[in-house]
DOGUGU-55128 format. One line per 5 residues: number of its first residue (from 1); for each residue z, y, x negated of C-alpha. Coordinates in pm, whole numbers, plus 50000, padded with zeros to 5 digits. Example, Ala and Ser with C-alpha at 12.3 -4.5 7.8 and 13.67 -1.06 7.14 Angstrom:
BEGIN
1> 50780,49550,48770  50714,49894,48633 .
// end
This chain:
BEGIN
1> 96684,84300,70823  96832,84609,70985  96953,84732,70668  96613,84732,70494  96399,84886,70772 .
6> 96658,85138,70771  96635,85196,70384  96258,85182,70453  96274,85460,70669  96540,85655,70493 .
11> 96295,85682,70201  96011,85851,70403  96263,86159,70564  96081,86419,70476  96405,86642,70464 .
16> 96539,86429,70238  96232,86446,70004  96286,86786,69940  96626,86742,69834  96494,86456,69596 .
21> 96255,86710,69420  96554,86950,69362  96739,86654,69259  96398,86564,68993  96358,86912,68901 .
26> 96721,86960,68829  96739,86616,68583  96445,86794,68380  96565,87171,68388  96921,87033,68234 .
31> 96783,86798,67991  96555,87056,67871  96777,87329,67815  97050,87105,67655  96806,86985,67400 .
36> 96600,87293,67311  96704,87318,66998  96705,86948,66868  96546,86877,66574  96235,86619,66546 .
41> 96462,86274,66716  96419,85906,66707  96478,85704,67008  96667,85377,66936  96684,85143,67278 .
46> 96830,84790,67305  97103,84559,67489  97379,84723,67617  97564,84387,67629  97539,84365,67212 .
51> 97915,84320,67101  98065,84484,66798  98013,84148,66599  97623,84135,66702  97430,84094,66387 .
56> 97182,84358,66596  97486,84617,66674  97545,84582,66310  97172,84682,66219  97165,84953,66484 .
61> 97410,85090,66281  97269,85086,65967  96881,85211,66093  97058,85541,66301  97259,85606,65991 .
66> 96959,85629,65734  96733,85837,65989  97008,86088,66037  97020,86099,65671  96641,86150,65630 .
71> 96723,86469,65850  96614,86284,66240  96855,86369,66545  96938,86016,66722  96875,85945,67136 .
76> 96996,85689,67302  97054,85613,67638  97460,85672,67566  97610,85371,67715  97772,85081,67548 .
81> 97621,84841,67323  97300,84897,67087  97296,85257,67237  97646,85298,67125  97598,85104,66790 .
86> 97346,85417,66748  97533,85653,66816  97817,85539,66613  97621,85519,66326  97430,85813,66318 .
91> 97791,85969,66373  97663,86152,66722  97396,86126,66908  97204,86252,67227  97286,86015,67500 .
96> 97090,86048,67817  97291,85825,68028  97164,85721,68428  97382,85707,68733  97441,85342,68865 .
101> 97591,85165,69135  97817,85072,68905  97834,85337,68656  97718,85309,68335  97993,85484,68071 .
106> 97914,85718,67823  98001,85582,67486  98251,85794,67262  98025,85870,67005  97800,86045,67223 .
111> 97775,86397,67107  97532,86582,67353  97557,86404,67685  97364,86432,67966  97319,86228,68340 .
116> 97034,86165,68480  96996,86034,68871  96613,85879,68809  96495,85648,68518  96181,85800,68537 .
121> 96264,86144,68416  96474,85958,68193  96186,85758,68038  96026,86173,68005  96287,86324,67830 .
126> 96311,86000,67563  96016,86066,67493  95946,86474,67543  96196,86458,67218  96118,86167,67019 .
131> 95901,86174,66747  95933,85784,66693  96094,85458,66869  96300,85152,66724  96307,84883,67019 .
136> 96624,84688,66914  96682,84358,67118  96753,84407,67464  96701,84323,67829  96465,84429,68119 .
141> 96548,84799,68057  96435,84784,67697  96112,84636,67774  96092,84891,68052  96095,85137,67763 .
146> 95888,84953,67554  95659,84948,67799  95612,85284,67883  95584,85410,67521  95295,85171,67446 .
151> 95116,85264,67766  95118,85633,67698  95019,85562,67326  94743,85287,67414  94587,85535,67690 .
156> 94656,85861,67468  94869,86004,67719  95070,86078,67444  95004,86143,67073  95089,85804,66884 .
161> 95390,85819,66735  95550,85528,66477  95713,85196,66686  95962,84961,66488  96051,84611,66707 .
166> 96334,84497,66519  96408,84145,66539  96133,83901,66426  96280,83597,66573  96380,83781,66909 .
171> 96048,83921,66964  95872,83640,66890  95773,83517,67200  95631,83879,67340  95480,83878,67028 .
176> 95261,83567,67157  95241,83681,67487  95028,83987,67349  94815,83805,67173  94767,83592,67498 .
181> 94656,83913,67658  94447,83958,67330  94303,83646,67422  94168,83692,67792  94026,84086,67701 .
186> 94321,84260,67869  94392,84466,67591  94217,84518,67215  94277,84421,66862  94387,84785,66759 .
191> 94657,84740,67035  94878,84540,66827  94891,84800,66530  95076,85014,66778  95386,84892,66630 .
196> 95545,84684,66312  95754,84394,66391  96063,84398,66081  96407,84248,66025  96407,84464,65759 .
201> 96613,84800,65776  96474,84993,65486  96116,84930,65589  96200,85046,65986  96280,85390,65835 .
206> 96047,85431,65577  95780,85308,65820  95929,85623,66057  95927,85829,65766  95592,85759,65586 .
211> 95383,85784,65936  95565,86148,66056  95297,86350,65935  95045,86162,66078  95203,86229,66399 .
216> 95236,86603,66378  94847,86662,66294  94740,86417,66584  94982,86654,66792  94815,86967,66648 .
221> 94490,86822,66755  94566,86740,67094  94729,87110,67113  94399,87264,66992  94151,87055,67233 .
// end
């Protein structure tokens, strides 16, 4: 009990506030000068348990490969797994790793790293660059992200920008679970054409591809209001 009133406490020291806005404003001032020059980027997020021989490292792969082809920089959170798959395909990558307990390694086929101490200016900078998402399979941190980005989108805190969920059969059961929330009013019909749900690899990218010009005039418009 000790050790969580003094945690408790420790968060409200107002000294150490200050050093955790430094600390915040030093994650964004990096990121942002490291990446000012990326091109237009797609976020890919997923497990970072997936093995070599998972059929969804496998697809990771293949989806980062044809993006970078069709001229998109990769992100990923640089770690092991579907972020590494990503990386590995696209043959580099951005990889905006966080600082754990038990740190989290950058992959070797991260090109542009970067560390950041909070998720949440992590979450920013995914999405500051990305001009689309592919939610592989994952865990709680992937539907953390997922999360977020449909949030922003659904409110229009950001422009909407094109969502793949890859993995039909994975997904399946969120999948339900919206329409649940469908069903008692907590969110709308249009809400679920936020995103496509595919197992297929050409249509993720052409779906990214076909809907980028959408994007950029919504952006335009919210620049000009």
């Amino acid at each position: 009990m000790r050790d969580i009133q003094k945690e408790f406490l420790d968060n409200r020291n107002k000294e150490k506030d200050v050093w955790r806005i430094f600390r915040v404003i030093s994650d964004f001032t990096d990121a942002f000068d490291e990446l000012e020059d990326l091109p237009p980027a797609v976020s890919i997020f997923g497990s970072a348990r997936a093995k070599e021989d998972d059929i969804y490292y496998q697809k990771a792969m293949e989806i980062a490969k044809k993006l970078k082809e069709k001229g998109f920089a990769i992100i990923t959170g640089g770690g092991p797994g579907i972020m590494e798959a990503a990386c590995r395909g696209a043959g580099g990558c951005v990889g905006l790793n966080i600082l754990l307990p038990h740190e989290q390694k950058t992959n070797p086929y991260v090109t542009t790293p970067l560390k950041f101490k909070y998720f949440f200016t992590r979450k920013v900078t995914f999405l500051k660059y990305s001009v689309a998402t592919v939610m592989m399979p994952g865990g709680f941190g992937t539907l953390d992200e997922l999360s977020e980005v449909l949030t922003l989108v659904q409110t229009g805190r950001m422009s909407r920008i094109p969502i793949v969920f890859y993995g039909k059969k994975y997904y399946e059961h969120l999948i339900k679970f919206f329409d649940t929330m469908l069903e008692h009013n907590y969110i709308s019909p249009d809400d679920k054409k936020l995103f496509i749900l595919t197992d297929d690899v050409d249509e993720a990218v052409e779906y990214i591809s076909n809907n980028i010009e959408e994007y950029f005039k919504s952006l335009l418009k919210a620049n000009q209001t």
